[in-house]
C-alpha positions as CSV (number, residue, x, y, z in Angstrom):
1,X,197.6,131.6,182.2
2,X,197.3,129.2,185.1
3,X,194.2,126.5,185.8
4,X,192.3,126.7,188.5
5,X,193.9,123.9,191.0
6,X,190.7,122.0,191.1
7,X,191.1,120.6,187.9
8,X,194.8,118.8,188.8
9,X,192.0,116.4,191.1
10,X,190.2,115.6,188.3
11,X,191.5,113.3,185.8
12,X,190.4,114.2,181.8
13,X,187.1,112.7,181.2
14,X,186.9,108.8,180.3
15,X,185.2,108.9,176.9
16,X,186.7,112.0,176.1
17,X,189.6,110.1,176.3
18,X,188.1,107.2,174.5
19,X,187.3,109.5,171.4
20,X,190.8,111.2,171.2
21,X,192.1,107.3,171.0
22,X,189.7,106.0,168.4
23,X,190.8,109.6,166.3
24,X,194.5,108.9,166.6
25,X,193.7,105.3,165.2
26,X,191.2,105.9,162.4
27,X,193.9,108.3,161.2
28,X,196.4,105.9,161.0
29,X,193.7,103.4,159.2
30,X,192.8,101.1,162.0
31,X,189.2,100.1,160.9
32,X,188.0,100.1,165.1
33,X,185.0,98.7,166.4
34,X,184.0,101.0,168.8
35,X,181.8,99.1,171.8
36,X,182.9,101.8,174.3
37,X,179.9,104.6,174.3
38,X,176.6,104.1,175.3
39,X,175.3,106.6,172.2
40,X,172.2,104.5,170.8
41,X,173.1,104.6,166.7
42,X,169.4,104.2,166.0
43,X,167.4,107.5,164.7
44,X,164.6,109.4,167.2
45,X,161.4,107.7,166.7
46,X,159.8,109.5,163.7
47,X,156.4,110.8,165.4
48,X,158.9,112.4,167.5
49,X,160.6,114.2,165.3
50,X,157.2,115.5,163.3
51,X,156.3,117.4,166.4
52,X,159.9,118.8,166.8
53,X,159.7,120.1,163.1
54,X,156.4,121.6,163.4
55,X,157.4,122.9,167.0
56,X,160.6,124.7,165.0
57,X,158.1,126.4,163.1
58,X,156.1,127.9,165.9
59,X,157.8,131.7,166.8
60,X,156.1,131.6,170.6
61,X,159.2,128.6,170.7
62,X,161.7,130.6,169.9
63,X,162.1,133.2,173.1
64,X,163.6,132.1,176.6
65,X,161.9,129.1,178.2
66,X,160.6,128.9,181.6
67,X,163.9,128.0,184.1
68,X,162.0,124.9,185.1
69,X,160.6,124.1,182.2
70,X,157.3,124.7,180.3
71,X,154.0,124.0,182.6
72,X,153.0,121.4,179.9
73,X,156.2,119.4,180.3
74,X,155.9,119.7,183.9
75,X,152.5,118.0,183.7
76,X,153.2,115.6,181.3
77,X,156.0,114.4,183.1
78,X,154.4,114.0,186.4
79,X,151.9,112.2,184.1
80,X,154.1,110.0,183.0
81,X,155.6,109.3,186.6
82,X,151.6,108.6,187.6
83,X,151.2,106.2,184.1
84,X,154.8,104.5,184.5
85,X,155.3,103.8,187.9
86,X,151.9,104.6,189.9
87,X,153.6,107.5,191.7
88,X,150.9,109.7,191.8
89,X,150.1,113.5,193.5
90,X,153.2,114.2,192.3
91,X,153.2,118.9,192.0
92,X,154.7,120.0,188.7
93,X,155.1,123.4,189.8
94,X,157.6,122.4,192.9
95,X,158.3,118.6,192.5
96,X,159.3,118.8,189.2
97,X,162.1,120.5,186.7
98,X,163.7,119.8,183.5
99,X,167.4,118.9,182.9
100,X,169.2,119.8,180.3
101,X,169.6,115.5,179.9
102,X,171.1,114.2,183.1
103,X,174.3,115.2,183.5
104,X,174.1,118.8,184.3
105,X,171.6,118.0,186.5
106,X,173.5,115.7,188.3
107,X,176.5,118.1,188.5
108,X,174.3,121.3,189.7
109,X,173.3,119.2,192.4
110,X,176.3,119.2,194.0
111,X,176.9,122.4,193.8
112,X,173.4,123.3,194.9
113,X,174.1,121.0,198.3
114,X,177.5,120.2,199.0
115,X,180.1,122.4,200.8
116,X,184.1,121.9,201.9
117,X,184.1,119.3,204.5
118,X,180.8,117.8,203.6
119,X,180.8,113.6,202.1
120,X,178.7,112.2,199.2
121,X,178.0,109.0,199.1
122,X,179.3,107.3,195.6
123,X,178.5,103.4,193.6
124,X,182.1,102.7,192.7
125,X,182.5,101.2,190.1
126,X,179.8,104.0,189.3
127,X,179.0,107.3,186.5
128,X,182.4,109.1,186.9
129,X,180.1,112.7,187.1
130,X,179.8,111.8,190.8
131,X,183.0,111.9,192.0
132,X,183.9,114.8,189.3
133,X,181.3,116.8,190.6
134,X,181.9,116.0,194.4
135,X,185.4,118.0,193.6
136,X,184.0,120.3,191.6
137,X,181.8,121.3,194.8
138,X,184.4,121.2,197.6
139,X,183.2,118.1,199.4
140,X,184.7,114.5,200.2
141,X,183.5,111.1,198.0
142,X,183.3,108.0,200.2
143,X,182.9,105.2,197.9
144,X,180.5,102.3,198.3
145,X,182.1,99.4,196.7
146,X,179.7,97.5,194.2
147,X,180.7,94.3,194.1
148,X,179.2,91.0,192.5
149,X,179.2,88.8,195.6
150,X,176.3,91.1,196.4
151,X,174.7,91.8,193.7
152,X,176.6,94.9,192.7
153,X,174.5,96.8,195.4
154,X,176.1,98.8,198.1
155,X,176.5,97.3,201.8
156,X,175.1,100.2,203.8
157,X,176.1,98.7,206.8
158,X,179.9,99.8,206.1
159,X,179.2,103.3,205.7
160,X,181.0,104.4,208.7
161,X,179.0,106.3,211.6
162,X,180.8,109.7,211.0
163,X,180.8,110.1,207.4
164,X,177.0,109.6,207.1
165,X,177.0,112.3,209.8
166,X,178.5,114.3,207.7
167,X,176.9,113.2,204.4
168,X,174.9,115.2,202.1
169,X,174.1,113.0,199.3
170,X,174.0,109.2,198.6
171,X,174.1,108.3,194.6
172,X,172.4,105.3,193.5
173,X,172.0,104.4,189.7
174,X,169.5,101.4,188.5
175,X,169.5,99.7,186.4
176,X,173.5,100.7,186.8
177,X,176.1,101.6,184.7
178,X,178.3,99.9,184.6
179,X,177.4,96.8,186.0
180,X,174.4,96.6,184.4
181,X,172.9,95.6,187.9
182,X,169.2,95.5,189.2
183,X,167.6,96.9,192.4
184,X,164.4,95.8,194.4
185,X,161.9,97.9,196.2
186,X,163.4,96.1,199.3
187,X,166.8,97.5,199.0
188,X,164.8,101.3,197.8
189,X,163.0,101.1,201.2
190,X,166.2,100.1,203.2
191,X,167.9,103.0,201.1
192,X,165.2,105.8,201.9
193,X,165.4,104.9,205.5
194,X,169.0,105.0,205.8
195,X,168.8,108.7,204.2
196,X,166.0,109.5,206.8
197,X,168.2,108.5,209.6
198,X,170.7,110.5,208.6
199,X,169.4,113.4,206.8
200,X,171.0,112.5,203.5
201,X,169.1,113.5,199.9
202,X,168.8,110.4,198.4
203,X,169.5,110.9,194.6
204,X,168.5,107.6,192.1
205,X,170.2,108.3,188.8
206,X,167.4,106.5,186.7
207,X,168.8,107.1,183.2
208,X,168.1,103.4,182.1
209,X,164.5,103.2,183.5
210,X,163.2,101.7,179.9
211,X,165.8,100.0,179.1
212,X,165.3,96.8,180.4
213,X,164.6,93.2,178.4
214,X,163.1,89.9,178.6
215,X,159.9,91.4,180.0
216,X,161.4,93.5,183.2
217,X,159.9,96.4,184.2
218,X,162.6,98.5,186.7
219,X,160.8,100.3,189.4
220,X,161.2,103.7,190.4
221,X,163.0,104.8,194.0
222,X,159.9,107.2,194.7
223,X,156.9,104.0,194.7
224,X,158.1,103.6,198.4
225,X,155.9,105.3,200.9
226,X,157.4,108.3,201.8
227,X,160.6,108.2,199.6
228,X,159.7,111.7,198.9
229,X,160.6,113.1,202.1
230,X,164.4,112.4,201.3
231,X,164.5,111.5,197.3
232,X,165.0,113.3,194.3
233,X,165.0,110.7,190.7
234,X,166.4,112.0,187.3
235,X,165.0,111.0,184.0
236,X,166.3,111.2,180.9
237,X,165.4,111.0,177.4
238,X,168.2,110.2,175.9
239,X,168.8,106.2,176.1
240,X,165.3,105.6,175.9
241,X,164.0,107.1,173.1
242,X,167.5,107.0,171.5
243,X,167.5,111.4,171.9
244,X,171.4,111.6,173.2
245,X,171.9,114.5,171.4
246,X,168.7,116.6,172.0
247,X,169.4,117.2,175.8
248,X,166.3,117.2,177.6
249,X,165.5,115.0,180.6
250,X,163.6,115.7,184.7
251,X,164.3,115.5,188.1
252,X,161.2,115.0,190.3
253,X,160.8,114.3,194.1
254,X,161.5,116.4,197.3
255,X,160.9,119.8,197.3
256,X,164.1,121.0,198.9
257,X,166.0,119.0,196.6
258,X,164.3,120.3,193.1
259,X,164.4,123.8,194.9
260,X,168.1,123.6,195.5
261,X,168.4,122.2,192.0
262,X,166.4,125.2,190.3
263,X,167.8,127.7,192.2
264,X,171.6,126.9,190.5
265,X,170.2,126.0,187.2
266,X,168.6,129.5,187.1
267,X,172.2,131.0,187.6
268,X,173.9,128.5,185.1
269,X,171.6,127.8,182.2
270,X,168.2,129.2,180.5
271,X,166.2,125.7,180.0
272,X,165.8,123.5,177.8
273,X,164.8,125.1,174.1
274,X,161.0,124.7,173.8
275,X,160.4,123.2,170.9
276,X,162.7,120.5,172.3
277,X,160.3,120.5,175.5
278,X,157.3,119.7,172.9
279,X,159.2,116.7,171.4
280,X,159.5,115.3,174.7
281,X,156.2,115.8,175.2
282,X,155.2,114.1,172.5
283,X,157.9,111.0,172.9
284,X,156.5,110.5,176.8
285,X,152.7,110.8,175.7
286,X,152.4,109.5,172.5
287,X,155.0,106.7,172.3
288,X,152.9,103.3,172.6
289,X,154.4,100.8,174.5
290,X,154.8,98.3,171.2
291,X,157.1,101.1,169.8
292,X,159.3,101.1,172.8
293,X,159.3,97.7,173.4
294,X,160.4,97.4,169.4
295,X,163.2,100.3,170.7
296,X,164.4,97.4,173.1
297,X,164.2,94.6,171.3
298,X,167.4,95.9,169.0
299,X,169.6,96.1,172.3
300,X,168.2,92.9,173.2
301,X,169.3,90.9,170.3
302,X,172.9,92.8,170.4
303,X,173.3,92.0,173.6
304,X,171.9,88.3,173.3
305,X,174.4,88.4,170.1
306,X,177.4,89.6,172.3
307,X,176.5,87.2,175.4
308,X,176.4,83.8,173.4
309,X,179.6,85.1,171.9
310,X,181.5,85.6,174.7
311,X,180.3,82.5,176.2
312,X,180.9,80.6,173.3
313,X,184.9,82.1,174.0
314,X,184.7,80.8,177.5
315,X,183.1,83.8,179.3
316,X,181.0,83.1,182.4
317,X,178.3,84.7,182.1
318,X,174.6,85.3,182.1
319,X,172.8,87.9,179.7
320,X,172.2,91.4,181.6
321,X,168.4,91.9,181.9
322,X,168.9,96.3,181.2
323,X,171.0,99.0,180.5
324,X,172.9,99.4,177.3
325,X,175.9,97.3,178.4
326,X,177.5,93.9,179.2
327,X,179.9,94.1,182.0
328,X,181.9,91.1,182.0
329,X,185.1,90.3,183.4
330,X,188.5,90.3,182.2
331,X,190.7,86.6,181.7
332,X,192.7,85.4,184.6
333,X,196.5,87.7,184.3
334,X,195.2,90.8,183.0
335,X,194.5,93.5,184.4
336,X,191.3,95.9,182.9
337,X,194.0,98.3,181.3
338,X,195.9,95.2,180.0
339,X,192.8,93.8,178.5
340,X,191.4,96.7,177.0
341,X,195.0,96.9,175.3
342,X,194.9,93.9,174.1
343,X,192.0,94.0,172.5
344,X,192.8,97.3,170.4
345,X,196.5,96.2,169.7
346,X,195.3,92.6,168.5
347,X,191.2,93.2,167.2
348,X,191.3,97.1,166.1
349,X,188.3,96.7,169.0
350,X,187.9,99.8,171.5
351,X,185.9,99.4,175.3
352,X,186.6,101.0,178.5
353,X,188.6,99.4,181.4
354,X,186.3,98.5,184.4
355,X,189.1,100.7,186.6
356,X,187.6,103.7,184.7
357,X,184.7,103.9,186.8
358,X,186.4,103.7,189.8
359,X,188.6,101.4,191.9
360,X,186.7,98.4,192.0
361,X,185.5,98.4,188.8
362,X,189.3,96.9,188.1
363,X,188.5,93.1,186.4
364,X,186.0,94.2,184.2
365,X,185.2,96.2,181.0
366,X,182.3,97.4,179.6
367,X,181.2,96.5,176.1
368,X,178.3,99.2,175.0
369,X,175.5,97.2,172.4
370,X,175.4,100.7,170.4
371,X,176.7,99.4,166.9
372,X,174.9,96.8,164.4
373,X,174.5,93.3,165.2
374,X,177.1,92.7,162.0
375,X,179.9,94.8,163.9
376,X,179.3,92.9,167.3
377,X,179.7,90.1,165.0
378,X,182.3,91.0,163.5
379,X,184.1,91.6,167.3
380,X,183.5,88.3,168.6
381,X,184.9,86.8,165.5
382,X,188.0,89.7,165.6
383,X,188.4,88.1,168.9
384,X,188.2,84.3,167.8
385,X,190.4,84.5,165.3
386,X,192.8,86.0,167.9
387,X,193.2,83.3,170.1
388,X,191.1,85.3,172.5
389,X,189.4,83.0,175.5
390,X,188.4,83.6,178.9
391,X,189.7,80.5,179.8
């Protein structure tokens, strides 16, 4: 049996790489510290889970769901859209469909819009689905380099005049993974024109949307007047609401773009199981905000807890204000690889090289806040005791 030759472009899959490593050392007795995957450890929120149990219970849950989800979740998340963000007049029968989580959704986009020949636009360092997916479909990546000198937001402005010609899709992601980076309305309305120029679908990657700290409140790509016309966001569950494993998430904005979207997912998948649709339901309608906000203030104090420790080691940094992760550079003579190395050889501690996320990701690693505060302790002081220092 032979693969098919577009998976020798695609490298294995960064955490599934991640995982095989931490295997091959717990079985040898390493006691790791895993900071490397950005799987909240904390249980679903309990008023959550009463509806999913009763919801099991319910026969009418058990047949096929609608392909774009039930009418109720449609609603309730154009609701939510309204309550959240102020987007409002938002149609839940062709502006709206549910994901199984993000990243299918994010890969059948591809597929539902890029041919051989055609260019995505891609955040490097960025979400390695982009650029996996981008093979997957037939088309060209053309990276945008984030970089810190600007704020870890892409420079438009270098996008050469032929490849957005030939563009299809430009990928944006904040708050951002990796970089744990923030965008303004101002950059959203330069980034919806630029796509309206062109005739690119502007796709915002808004995983993180809630999780943000010391009282920030990340806005959505589709508050700027007429956004719609070229945007498409995709929310997820999962981070949020610490519901990683259940799978259930929405893209909402243009009409072509949910259209294309639906019209693969019909071919590929059967929806999202719909006593997992009335879970989210429940999570996006009756979660009060002092039950999210006490959701956040865990990953606050973890990453307040990693922050001052790395400082305290010589780091220069200041404390992320979202996302589940501290992007922080590596010392002066290593390389991201070299680091990451180092601290699994010397600290039995496990985090992704910035390089996996792309090119210029390389300097930096990402340290996930998705263990207890007495583990991230227990890093900083691995690391300590190690001789460890920035500088």
């Amino acid at each position: 049996m032979q693969f098919a030759k577009r998976l020798e472009k695609i490298p294995p899959y960064l955490f599934a790489e991640i995982t095989h490593k931490q295997n091959e050392l717990v079985a040898k007795g390493v006691d790791i510290i895993n900071m490397a995957i950005g799987d909240p450890d904390k249980p679903t929120p309990n008023h959550i889970l009463q509806v999913m149990h009763e919801a099991i219970e319910d026969a009418s849950m058990h047949n096929y769901p609608p392909y774009q989800g039930t009418k109720e979740f449609r609603e309730t998340a154009a609701k939510w859209m309204e309550n959240r963000f102020g987007v409002t007049g938002l149609n839940p029968d062709t502006e709206i469909v549910s994901s199984i989580g993000s990243k299918e959704a994010i890969h059948n986009t591809f597929l539902a819009f890029v041919e051989p020949g055609d260019y995505t636009l891609i955040p490097d360092p960025g979400y390695p689905v982009y650029r996996t997916s981008t093979i997957f479909a037939g088309g060209e990546f053309f990276t945008m380099p984030l970089k810190a000198e600007n704020g870890f937001l892409p420079d438009l402005s270098n996008i050469p005049e032929e490849v957005a010609h030939k563009a299809k899709l430009l990928w944006i992601n904040y708050p951002n993974n990796p970089t744990g980076a923030l965008a303004t309305l101002e950059f959203f309305e330069e980034l919806v024109g630029f796509c309206k120029q062109y005739d690119i679908l502007l796709c915002h990657d808004h995983a993180y949307s809630e999780m943000a700290y010391d009282g920030y409140k990340p806005p959505s790509v589709l508050q700027i007047p007429g956004a719609k016309d070229v945007a498409i966001e995709f929310h997820s569950l999962s981070k949020s609401y610490n519901m990683t494993g259940w799978r259930v998430g929405f893209v909402v904005g243009n009409a072509i773009g949910i259209q294309g979207l639906a019209q693969v997912k019909t071919n590929v998948d059967s929806g999202v199981f719909k006593a997992i649709q009335q879970a989210a339901i429940a999570a996006y309608s009756n979660t009060t905000e002092a039950e999210l906000q006490a959701i956040m203030s865990v990953y606050q104090n973890r990453r307040d807890i990693i922050v001052s420790g790395l400082q305290s080691l010589g780091w220069p940094m200041q404390p992320p204000k979202a996302t589940l992760y501290v992007w922080t550079p590596v010392p002066q003579g290593y390389s991201s690889a070299e680091f990451v190395n180092l601290l699994l050889d010397k600290c039995g501690i496990l985090v992704p090289p910035g390089s996996g996320y792309g090119a210029f990701g390389e300097g930096f690693i990402r340290i996930a806040l998705t263990i207890s505060d007495e583990r991230l302790r227990e890093g900083i002081q691995r690391m300590r005791d190690a001789g460890i220092r920035y500088v």
